[in-house]
C-alpha positions in Angstrom: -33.8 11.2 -96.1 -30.0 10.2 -96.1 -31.1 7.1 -94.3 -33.6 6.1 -96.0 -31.6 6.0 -98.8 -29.2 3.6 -97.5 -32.1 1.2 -96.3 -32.9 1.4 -99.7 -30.2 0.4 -100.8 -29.0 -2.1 -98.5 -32.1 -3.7 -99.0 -31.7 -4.1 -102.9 -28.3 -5.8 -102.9 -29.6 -9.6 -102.0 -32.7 -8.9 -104.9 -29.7 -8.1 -107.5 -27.8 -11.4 -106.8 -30.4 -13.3 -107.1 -30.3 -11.8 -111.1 -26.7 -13.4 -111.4 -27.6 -17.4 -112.2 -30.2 -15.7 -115.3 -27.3 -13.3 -116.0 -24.4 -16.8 -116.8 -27.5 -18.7 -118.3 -27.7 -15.8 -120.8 -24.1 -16.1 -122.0 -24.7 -18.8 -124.4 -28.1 -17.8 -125.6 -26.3 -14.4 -126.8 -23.5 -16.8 -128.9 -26.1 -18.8 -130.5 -27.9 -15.0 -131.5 -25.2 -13.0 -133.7 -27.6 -10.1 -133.6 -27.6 -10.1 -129.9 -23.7 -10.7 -129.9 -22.7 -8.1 -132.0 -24.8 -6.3 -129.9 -23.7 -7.0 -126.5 -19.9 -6.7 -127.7 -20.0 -3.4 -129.3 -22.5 -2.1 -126.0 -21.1 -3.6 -123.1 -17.8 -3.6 -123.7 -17.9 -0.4 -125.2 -19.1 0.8 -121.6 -16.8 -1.8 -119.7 -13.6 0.9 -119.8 -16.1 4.1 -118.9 -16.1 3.3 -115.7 -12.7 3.6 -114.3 -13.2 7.3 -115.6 -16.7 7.6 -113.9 -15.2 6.6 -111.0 -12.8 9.2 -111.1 -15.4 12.1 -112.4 -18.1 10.6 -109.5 -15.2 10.4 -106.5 -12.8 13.2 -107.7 -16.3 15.6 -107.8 -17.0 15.8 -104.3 -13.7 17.8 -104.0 -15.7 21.0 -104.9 -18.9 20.1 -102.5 -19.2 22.0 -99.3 -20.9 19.5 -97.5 -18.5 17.0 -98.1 -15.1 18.9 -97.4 -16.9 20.2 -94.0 -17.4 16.4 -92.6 -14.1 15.2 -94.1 -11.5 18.0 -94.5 -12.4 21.3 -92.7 -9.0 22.5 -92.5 -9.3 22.4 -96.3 -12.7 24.1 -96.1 -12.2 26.8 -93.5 -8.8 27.6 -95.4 -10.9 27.6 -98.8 -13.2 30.3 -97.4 -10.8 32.2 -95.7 -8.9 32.6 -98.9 -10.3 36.3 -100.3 -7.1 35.8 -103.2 -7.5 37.0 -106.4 -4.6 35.2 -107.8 -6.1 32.4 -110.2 -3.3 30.6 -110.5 -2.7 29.7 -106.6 -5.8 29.7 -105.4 -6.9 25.9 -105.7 -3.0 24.9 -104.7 -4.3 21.8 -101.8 -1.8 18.8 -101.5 -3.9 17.2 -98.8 -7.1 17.0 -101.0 -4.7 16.3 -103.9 -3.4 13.3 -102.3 -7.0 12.1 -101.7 -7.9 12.4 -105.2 -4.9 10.8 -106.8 -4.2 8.0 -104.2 -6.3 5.9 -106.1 -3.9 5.4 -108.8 -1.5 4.1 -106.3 -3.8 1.5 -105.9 -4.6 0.8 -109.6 -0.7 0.8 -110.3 -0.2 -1.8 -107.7 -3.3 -4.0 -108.6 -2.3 -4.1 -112.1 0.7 -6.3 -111.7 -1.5 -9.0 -109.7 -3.9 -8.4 -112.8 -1.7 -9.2 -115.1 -0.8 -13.2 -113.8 -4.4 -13.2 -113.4 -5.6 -12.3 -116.9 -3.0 -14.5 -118.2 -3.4 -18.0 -115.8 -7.3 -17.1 -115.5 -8.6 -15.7 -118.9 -9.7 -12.0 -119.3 -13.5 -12.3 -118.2 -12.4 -13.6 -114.7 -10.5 -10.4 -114.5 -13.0 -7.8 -115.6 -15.3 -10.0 -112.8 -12.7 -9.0 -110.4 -12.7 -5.4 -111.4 -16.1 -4.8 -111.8 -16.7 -6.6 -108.0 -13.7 -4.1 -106.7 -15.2 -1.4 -108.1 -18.7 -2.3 -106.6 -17.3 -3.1 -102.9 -15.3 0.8 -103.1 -18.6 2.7 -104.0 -20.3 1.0 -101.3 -18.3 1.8 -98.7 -17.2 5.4 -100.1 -21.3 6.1 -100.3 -21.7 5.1 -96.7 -18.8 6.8 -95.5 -18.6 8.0 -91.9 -14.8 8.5 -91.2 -12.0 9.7 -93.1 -10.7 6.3 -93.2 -13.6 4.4 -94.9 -12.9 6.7 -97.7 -9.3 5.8 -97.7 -10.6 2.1 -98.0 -12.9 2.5 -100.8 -10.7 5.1 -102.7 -7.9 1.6 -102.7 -10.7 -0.6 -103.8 -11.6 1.5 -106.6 -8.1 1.7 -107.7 -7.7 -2.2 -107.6 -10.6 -2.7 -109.7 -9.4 -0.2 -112.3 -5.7 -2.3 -112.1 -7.8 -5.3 -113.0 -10.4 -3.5 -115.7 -7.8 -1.4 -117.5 -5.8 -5.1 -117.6 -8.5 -7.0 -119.2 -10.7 -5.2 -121.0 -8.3 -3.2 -123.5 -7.1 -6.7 -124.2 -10.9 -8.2 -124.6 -11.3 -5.9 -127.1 -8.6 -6.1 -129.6 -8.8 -9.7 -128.7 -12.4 -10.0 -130.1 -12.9 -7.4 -132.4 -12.4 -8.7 -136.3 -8.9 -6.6 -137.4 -11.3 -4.4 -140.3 -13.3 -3.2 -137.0 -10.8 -3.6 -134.3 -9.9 0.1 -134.0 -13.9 1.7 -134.4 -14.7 -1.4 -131.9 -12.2 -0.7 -129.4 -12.4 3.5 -129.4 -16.4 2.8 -128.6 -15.1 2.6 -125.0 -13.6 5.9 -125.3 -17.2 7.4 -127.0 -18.6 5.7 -123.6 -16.1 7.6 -120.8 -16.8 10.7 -122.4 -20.2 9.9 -122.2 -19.6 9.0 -119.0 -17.2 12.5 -117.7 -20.5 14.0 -119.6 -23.6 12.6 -117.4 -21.1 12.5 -113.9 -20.8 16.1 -114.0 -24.1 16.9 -114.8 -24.8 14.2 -111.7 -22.5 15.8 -109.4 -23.7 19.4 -110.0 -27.1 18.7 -109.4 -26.1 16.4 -106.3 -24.3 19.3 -105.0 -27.6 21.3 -104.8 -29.3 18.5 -102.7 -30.3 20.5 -99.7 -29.3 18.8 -96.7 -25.6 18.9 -97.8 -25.4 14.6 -98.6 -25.9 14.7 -102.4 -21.7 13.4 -102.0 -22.8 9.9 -100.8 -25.4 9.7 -104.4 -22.2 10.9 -106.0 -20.0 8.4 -104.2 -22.2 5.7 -104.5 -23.6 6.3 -107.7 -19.9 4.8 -108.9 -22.0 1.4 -108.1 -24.0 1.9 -111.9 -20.6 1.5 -114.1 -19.5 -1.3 -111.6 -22.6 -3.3 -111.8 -22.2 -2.6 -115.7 -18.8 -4.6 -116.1 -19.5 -7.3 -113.4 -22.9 -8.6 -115.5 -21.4 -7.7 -118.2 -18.4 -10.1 -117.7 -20.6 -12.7 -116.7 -23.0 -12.3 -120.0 -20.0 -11.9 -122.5 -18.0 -14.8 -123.1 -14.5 -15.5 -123.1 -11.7 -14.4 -125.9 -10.5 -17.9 -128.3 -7.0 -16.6 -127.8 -7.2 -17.0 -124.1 -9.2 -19.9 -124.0 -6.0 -21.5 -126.5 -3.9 -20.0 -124.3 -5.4 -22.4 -121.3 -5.6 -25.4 -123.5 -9.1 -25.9 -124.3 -8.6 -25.4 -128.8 -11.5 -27.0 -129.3 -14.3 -24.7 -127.3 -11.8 -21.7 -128.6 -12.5 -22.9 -132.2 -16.5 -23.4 -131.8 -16.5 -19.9 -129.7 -14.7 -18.6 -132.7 -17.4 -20.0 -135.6 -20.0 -18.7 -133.4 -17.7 -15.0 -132.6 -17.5 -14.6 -136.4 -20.3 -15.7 -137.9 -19.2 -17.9 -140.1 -17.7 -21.2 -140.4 -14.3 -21.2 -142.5 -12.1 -19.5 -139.9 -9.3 -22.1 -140.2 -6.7 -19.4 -141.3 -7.5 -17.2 -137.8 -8.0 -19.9 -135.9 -4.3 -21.8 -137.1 -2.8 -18.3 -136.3 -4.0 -17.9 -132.8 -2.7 -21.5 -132.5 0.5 -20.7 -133.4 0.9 -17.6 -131.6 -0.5 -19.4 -128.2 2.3 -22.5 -129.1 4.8 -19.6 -129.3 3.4 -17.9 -126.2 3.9 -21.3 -124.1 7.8 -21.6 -124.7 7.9 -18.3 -122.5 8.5 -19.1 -119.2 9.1 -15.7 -118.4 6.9 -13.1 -119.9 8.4 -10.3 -117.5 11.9 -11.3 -118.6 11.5 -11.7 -121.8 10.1 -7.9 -122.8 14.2 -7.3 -122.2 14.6 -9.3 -125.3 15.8 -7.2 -128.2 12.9 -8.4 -130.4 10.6 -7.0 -127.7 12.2 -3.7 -127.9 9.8 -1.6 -130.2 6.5 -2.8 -127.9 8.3 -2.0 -124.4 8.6 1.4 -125.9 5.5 1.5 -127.2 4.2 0.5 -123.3 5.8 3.5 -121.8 6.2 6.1 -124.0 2.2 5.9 -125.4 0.9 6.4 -121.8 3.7 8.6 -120.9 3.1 11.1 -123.4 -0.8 10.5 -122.9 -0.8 12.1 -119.6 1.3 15.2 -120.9 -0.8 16.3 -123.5 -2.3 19.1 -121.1 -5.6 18.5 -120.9 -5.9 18.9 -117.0 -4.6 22.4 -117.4 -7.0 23.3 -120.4 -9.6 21.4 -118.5 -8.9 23.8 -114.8 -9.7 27.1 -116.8 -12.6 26.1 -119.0 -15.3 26.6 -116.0 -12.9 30.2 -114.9 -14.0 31.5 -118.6 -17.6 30.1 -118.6 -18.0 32.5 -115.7 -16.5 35.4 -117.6 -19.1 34.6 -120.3 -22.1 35.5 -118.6 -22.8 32.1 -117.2 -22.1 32.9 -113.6 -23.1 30.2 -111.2 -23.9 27.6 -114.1 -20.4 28.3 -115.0 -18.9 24.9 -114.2 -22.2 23.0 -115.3 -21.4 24.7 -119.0 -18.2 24.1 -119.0 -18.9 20.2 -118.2 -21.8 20.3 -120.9 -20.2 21.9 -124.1 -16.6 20.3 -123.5 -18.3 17.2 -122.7 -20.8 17.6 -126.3 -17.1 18.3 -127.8 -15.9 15.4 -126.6 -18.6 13.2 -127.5 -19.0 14.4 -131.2 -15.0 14.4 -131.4 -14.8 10.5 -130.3 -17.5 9.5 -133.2 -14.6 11.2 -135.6 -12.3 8.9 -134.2 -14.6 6.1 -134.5 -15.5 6.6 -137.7 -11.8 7.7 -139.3 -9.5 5.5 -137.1 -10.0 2.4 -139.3 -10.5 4.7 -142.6 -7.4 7.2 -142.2 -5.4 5.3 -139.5 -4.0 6.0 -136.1 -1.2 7.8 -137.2 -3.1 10.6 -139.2 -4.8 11.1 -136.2 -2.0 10.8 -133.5 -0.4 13.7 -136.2 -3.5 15.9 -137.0 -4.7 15.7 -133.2 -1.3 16.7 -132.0 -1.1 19.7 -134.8 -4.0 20.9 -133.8 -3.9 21.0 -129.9 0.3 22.3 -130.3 -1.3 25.1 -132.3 -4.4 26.0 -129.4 -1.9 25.5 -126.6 0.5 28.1 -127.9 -2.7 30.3 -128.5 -3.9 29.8 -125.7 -1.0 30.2 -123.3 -0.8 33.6 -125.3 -4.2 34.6 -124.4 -3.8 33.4 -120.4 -0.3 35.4 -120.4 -1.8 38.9 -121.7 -4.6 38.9 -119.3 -3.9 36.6 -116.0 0.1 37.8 -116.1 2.1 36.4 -113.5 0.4 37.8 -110.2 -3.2 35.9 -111.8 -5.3 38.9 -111.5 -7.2 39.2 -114.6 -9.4 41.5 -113.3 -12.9 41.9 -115.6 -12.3 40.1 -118.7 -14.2 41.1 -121.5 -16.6 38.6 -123.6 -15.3 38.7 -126.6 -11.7 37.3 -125.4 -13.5 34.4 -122.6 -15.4 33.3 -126.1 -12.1 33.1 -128.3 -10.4 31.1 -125.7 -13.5 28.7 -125.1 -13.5 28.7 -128.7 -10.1 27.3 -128.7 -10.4 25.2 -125.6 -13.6 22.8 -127.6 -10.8 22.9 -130.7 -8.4 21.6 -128.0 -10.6 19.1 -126.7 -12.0 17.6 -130.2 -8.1 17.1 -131.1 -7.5 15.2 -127.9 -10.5 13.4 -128.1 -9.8 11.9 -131.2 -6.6 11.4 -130.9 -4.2 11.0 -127.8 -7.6 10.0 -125.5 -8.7 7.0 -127.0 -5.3 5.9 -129.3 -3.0 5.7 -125.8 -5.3 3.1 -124.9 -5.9 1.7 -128.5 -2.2 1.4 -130.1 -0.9 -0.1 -126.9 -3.1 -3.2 -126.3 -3.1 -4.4 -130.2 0.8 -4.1 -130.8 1.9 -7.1 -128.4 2.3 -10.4 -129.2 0.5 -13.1 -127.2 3.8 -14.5 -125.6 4.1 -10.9 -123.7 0.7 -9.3 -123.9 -0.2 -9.9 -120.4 2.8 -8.7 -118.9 3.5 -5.5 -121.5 -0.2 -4.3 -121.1 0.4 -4.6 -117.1 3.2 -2.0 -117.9 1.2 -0.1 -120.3 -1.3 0.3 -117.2 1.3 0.9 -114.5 2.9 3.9 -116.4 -0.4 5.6 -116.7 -1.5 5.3 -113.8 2.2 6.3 -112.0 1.7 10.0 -114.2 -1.3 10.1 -113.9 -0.7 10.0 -110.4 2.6 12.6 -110.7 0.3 14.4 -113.3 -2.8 14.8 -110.7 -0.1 15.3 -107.9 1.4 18.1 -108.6 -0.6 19.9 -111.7 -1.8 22.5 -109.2 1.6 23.1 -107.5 3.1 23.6 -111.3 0.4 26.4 -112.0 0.8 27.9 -108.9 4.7 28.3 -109.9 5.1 28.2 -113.7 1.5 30.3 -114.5 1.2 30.8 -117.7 4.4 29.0 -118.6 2.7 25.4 -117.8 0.8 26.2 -121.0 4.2 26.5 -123.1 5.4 23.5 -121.3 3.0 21.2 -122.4 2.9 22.7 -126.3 6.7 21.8 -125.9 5.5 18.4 -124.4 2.6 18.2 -127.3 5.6 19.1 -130.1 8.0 16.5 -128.7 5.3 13.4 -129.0 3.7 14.7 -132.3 7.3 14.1 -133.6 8.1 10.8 -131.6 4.6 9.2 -133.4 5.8 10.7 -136.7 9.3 9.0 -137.1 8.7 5.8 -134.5 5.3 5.0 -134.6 4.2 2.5 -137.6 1.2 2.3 -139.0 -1.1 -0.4 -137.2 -4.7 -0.1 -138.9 -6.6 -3.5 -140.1 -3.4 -5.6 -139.2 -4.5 -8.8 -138.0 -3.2 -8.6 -134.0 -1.9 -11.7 -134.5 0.6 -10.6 -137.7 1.7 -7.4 -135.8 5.4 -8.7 -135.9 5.2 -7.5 -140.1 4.6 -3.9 -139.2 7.9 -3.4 -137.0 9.9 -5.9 -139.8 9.1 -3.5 -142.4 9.7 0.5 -140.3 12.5 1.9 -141.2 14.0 1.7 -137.4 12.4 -1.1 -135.6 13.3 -3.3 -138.2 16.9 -3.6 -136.8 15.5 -5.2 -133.6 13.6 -7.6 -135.8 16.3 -10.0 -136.9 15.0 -13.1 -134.7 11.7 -12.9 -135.5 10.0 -15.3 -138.2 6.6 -12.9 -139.5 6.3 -15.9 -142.3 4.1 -18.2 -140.2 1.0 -16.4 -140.5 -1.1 -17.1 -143.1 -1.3 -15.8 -146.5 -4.8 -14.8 -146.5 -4.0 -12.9 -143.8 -0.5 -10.9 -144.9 -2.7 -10.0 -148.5 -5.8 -8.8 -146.2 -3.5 -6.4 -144.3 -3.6 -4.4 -147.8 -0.8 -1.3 -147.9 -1.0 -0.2 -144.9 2.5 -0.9 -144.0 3.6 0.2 -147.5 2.8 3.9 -146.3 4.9 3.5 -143.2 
């Protein structure tokens, strides 16, 4: 069966390039069609940042199969089974596999410095085209796998093509989307990796039951959907007017923005993109220049966003969700519940965001989302301490206290989900002007992938040591970034990206590192559009 399945697929690969030439022809019959535009932006693009996570959910899901530790890591397996230890907080404690796991971030850290000179010489679709063939090329060989080290090859490849998506496509985004929708437009690609974590783990425990023991490689391989999702969908889209002004060609950016827009009078967005692009070609040095002083408030922004993103707790509140599933009654299915209603949470939580991030702005959500998961950390970390105490025997836990703290795990989740999840990755990529938005979003990418790394490192080594305290430490963690968004962060929602600089000249702090920079050359039609929402900040 197993290799029949790889003839089969082998044999598909030439049939699906010969769909590329129809796949560019389609490009411009999709401009001259605003209803198939709108479409293919909000869709495709929406799905374009779901698969770096599907990756990560399809390839970081093996971990728990049988089959696949046997072939690839039997120490880890044989040690695994011979563990008869009750102590839950220890028990999972594996550098090797952890390495495995997070050694793709490595790769996307490193890739997303290259990424950045590329988006910026070679325009944003040629870099999601890069991802999306990266990504493709590491499911292959992960799915065909025979050796440790082919593994090791397509675990780097997949990490190079999220360098190059999470690059592009945050940037595409903001880039395209009209400044009213910018913030709904760009958290549809959060709505799609939670869609995403949803349908992988439902994948993967199904896969696992494959008798046979190979349901890993469908698993492994099946990373090749989301990839083959961002390469057409890079051909098929087209290419951003600020980066196309950026390269010199004004005139196809201007006719791609009547056609982007829908209408023809775009003189006042298109003289500002001008202006920003003539502003972005006196830097010589983008790299350099984020030391600037007037740069200060976005190279913050770059690290501490992500930073704090990957602090938040949600691998720890994540770990113990299938643990309490089991307690509920759900015994085998445990994990496969847990997946299902955290992953329905997650879902339903994202179409909040969607719906309030342009209405009530990123910063009531940033606050509210990091109220409410402060508040269910603290709980919970109370809940874990009375029962698992420090050796992590909890011995039989009754319903009625697994269903509280599931209960305040899914209130956990819908905070995070529509609020730190999808506003690390919004707030970053609209904040940066032109001149430095290649470059800051490469170090936007580069911190979150470095703790995510450090996070995914040594999360299990931390529980196995702090217990219950790890909970408390990432309340304290939660309480430190609620306040950081509250005092620093200014108010960003329908801002045109281009007129950014007027948010930081008006906050209370930022403005100081402001002095050199001229906000009055944007139009006027744009500064009266941006309404009050920098009166509130």
């Amino acid at each position: 069966m197993e290799k029949n399945i790889q003839e089969t697929l082998i044999f598909m690969l030439p049939s699906l390039a010969l769909l590329l030439p129809w796949v560019a022809s389609f490009s411009d019959t999709i401009l001259e069609s605003q209803v198939l535009f709108k479409f293919f932006v909000w869709m495709l693009n929406s799905i374009f940042v779901c698969s770096d996570t599907m990756l990560n959910i399809y390839t970081g899901g093996v971990t728990s199969m049988d089959s696949f530790l046997k072939k690839f890591f039997p120490s880890v397996y044989r040690k695994q089974k011979a563990d008869d230890s009750t102590n839950q907080y220890c028990k999972f404690d594996s550098q090797t596999l952890t390495m495995f796991t997070s050694s793709l971030y490595l790769a996307a850290l490193l890739s997303s410095i290259v990424a950045s000179t590329v988006t910026r010489k070679l325009g944003r679709k040629l870099s999601m085209l890069f991802g999306g063939v990266l990504f493709c090329s590491g499911a292959l060989i992960n799915g065909f796998a025979q050796a440790v080290w082919m593994l090791i090859v397509g675990r780097i490849l997949l990490g190079f093509g999220i360098g190059f998506a999470n690059q592009s496509v945050p940037l595409y985004l903001s880039e395209m989307a009209p400044y009213k929708y910018r913030g709904a437009l760009n958290i549809g690609f959060q709505l799609s990796i939670t869609i995403g974590i949803l349908v992988a783990n439902v994948l993967n425990y199904f896969f696992a039951k494959i008798s046979g023991g190979w349901g890993w490689r469908l698993s492994l391989g099946g990373a090749m959907v989301p990839a083959l999702i961002i390469t057409i969908g890079s051909l098929v889209l087209p290419e951003t007017p600020n980066s196309m002004i950026e390269r010199g060609r004004e005139d196809e950016a201007k006719a791609k923005l009547k056609r982007i827009r829908g209408v023809s009078n775009i003189d006042e967005e298109f003289n500002d993109l001008v202006a920003a692009s003539e502003a972005s070609r006196m830097v010589e040095h983008p790299w350099r220049n984020l030391l600037q002083r007037k740069y200060r408030p976005h190279l913050t922004m770059a690290i501490l966003i992500p930073f704090f993103q990957q602090l938040t707790g949600i691998n720890v509140i994540m770990f113990y969700a299938p643990v309490l599933f089991k307690t509920i009654g759900f015994g085998s299915d445990a994990s496969l519940m847990s997946a299902v209603i955290s992953g329905c949470v997650n879902v339903v939580a994202t179409g909040v965001s969607i719906y309030g991030v342009d209405k009530w702005g990123r910063r009531f959500l940033f606050l509210e989302g990091g109220a409410q998961m402060l508040i269910c950390q603290i709980s919970i970390a109370i809940c874990i301490a009375i029962k698992f105490g420090v050796d992590g025997n909890p011995g039989e836990l009754p319903k009625w206290y697994a269903i509280v703290v599931v209960l305040l795990i899914c209130i956990y989740v819908a905070g995070f989900a529509w609020s730190w999840g999808p506003l690390g990755w919004l707030v970053p990529s609209e904040i940066f002007p032109l001149e430095i938005r290649s470059a800051a979003q490469s170090i936007n990418v580069s911190v979150n992938m470095v703790f995510t790394f450090a996070i995914a490192q040594i999360f299990l080594a931390m529980l196995c040591h702090l217990k219950f305290g790890l909970f408390f430490f990432f309340a304290l963690c939660v309480l430190v970034m609620t306040i950081f968004i509250f005092f620093f962060l200014p108010e960003t929602k329908n801002i045109p990206i281009e007129e950014m600089a007027i948010v930081w000249k008006e906050h209370w702090f930022w403005s100081r590192f402001m002095t050199e920079v001229d906000s009055t050359n944007g139009s006027l039609e744009m500064e009266k559009k941006r309404g009050d929402a920098c009166k509130k900040v």
